[in-house]
C-alpha positions as YAML, in Angstrom:
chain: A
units: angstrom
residues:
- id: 1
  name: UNK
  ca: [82.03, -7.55, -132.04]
- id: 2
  name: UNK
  ca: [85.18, -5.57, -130.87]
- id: 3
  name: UNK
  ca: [83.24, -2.42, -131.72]
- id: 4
  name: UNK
  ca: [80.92, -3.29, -129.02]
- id: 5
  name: UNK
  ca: [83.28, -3.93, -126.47]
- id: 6
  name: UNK
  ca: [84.86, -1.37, -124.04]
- id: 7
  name: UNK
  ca: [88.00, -0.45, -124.93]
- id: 8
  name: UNK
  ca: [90.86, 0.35, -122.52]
- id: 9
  name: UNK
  ca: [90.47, 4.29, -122.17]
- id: 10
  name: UNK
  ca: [86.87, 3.84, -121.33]
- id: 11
  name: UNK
  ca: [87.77, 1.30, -117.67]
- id: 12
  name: UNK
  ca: [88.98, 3.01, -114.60]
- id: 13
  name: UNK
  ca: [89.79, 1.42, -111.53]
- id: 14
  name: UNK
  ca: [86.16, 1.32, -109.07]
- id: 15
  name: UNK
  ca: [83.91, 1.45, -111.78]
- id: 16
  name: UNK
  ca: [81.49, -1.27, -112.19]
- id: 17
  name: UNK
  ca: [81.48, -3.88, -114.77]
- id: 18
  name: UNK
  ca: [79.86, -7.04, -116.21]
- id: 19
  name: UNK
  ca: [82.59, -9.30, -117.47]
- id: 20
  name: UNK
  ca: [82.62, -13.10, -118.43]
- id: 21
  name: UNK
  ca: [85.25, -15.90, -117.45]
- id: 22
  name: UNK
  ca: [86.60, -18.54, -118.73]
- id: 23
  name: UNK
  ca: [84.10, -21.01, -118.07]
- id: 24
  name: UNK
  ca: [81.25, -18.71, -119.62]
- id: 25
  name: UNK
  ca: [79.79, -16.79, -116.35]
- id: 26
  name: UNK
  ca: [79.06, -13.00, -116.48]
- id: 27
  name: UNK
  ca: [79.14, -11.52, -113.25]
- id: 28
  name: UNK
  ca: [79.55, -8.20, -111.88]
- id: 29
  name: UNK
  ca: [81.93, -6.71, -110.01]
- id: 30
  name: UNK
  ca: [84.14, -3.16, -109.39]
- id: 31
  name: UNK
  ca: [87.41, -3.20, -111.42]
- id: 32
  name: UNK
  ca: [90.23, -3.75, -109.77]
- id: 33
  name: UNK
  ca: [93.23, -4.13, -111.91]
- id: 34
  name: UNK
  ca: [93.15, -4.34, -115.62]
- id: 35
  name: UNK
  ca: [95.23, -6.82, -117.20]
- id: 36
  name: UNK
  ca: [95.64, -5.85, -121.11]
- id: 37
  name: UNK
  ca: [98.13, -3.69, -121.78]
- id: 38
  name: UNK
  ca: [96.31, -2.78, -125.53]
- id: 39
  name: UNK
  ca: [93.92, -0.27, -126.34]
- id: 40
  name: UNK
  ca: [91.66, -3.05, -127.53]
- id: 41
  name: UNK
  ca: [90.91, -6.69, -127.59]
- id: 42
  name: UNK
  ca: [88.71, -8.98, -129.49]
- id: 43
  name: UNK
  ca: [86.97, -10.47, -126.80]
- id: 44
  name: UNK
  ca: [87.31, -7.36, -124.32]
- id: 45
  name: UNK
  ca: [89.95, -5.87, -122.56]
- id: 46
  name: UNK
  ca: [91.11, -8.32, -119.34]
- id: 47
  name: UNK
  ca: [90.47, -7.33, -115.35]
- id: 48
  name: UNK
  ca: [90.69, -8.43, -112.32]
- id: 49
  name: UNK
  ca: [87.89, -7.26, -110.19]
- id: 50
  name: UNK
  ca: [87.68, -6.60, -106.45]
- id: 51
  name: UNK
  ca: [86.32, -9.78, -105.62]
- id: 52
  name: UNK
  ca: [89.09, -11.67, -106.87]
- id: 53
  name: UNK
  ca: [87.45, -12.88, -109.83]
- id: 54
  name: UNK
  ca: [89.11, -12.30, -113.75]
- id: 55
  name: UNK
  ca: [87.55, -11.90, -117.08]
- id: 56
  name: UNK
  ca: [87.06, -10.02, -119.95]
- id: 57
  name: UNK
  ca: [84.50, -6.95, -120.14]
- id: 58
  name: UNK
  ca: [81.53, -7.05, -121.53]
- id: 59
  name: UNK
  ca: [79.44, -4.00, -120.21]
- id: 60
  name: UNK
  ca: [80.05, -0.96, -118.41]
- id: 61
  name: UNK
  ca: [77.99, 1.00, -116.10]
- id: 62
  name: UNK
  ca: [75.88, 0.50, -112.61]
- id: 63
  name: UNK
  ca: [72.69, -0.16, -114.39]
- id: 64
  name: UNK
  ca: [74.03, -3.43, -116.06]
...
């Protein structure tokens, strides 16, 4: 599944992604900080998006 996933290189700061919290919701949102330090991550490299909100990344891209 990691294959799938975005890796770090791939996120910048503004762009917009679909990630999923702890509790299982995907939303959307504009990156704001990202959290893993590692290239890659099982279950998706960790932000913080502009809205406050934190999860892992799912999706990239403004057509989610």
């Amino acid at each position: 599944m990691a294959a799938d996933l975005p890796n770090r290189d791939e996120l910048v700061q503004g762009m917009t992604v679909e990630i999923e919290q702890e509790n299982g919701d995907r939303i959307r949102g504009e990156v704001g900080v990202i959290l893993t330090d590692e290239r890659t991550h099982p279950e998706g490299i960790l932000v913080k998006v502009k809205s406050g909100a934190q999860g892992r990344v799912k999706r990239i891209g403004p057509d989610l």
